[in-house]
Wavefront OBJ file of the C-alpha trace (Angstrom):
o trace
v -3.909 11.933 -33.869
v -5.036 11.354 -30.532
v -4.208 12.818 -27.282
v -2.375 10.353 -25.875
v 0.263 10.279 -28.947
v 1.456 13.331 -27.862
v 2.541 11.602 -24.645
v 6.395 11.360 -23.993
v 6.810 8.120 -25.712
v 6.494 10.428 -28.771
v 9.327 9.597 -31.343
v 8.237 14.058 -32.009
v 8.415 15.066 -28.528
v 11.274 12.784 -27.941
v 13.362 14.657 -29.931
v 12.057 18.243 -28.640
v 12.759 16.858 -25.208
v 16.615 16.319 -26.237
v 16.970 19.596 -27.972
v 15.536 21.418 -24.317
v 17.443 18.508 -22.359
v 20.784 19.701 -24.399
v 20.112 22.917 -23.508
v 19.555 23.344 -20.034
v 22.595 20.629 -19.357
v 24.820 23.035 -21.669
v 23.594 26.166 -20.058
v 22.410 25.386 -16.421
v 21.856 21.846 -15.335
v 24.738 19.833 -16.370
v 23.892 16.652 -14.555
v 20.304 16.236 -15.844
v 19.081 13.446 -17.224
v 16.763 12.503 -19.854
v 14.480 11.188 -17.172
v 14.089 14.521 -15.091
v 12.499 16.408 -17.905
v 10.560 13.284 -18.997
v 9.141 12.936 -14.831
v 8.276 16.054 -14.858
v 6.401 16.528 -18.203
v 4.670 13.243 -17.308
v 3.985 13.582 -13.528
v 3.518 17.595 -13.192
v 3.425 19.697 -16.231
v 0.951 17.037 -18.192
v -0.768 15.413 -15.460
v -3.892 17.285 -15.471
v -3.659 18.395 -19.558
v -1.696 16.414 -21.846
v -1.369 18.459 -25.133
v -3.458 18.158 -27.993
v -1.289 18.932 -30.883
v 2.199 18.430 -31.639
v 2.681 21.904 -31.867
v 1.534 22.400 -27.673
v 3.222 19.682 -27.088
v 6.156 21.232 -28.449
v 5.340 24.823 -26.952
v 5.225 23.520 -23.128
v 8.582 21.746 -23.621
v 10.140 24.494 -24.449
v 9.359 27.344 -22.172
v 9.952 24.176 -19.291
v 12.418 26.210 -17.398
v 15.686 24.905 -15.259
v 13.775 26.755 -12.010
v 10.600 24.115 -12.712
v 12.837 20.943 -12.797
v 14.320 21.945 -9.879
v 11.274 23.057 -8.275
v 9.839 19.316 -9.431
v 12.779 17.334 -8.432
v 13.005 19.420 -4.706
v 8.804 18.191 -4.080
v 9.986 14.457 -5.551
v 12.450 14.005 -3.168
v 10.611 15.161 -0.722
v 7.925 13.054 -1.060
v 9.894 10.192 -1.947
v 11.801 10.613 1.394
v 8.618 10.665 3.262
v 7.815 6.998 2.022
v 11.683 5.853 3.040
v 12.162 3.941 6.117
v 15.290 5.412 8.133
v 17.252 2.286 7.240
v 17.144 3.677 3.372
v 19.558 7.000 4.795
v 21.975 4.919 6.579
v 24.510 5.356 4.005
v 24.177 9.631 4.357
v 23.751 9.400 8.138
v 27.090 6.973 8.401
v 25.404 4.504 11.190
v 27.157 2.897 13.999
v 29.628 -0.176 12.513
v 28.690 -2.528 15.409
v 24.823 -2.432 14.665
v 25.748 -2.662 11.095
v 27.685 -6.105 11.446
v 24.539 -7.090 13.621
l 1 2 3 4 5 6 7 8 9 10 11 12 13 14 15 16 17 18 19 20 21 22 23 24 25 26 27 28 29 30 31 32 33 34 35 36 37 38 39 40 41 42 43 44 45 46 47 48 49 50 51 52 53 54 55 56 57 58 59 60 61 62 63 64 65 66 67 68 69 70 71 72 73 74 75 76 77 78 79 80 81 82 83 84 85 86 87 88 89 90 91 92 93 94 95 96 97 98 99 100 101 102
């Protein structure tokens, strides 16, 4: 198989990813989503080394702990906020109601 069938579009790792998904909602994390542990195999855990076998691929999804979602999802936001314009928080910083019927 090649490398990039190891990838999280996996019908394999799939599966692993619900088992560790079940998990760490049942025992940590109950709001996490399917997508959190998929964003950060595929944007920080496999970005630089996507596994070769199904049996690494299976490995690093597995030790994935609740402390590196978190840890993912804190530098996402982050970064995500950074690329926000101020108008995209209006609805956490409440805003003035006259420039808002403007």
């Amino acid at each position: 198989m090649s490398l990039s069938s190891f990838d999280i579009n996996n019908p394999q790792v799939q599966m692993i990813m619900i088992l560790k998904l079940q998990k760490l909602k049942s025992e940590e994390l109950p709001t996490l989503c399917y997508e959190n542990l998929a964003d950060f195999l595929d944007q920080s855990l496999w970005i630089d080394h996507q596994p070769s076998s199904l049996h690494e691929a299976a490995n690093d999804i597995l030790h994935v702990t609740t402390g590196d979602i978190v840890q993912f999802m804190e530098v996402k936001a982050v970064k995500d906020g950074a690329k926000a314009k101020l108008e995209d928080f209006s609805d956490m910083l409440g805003g003035n109601e006259q420039y808002d019927q403007q």
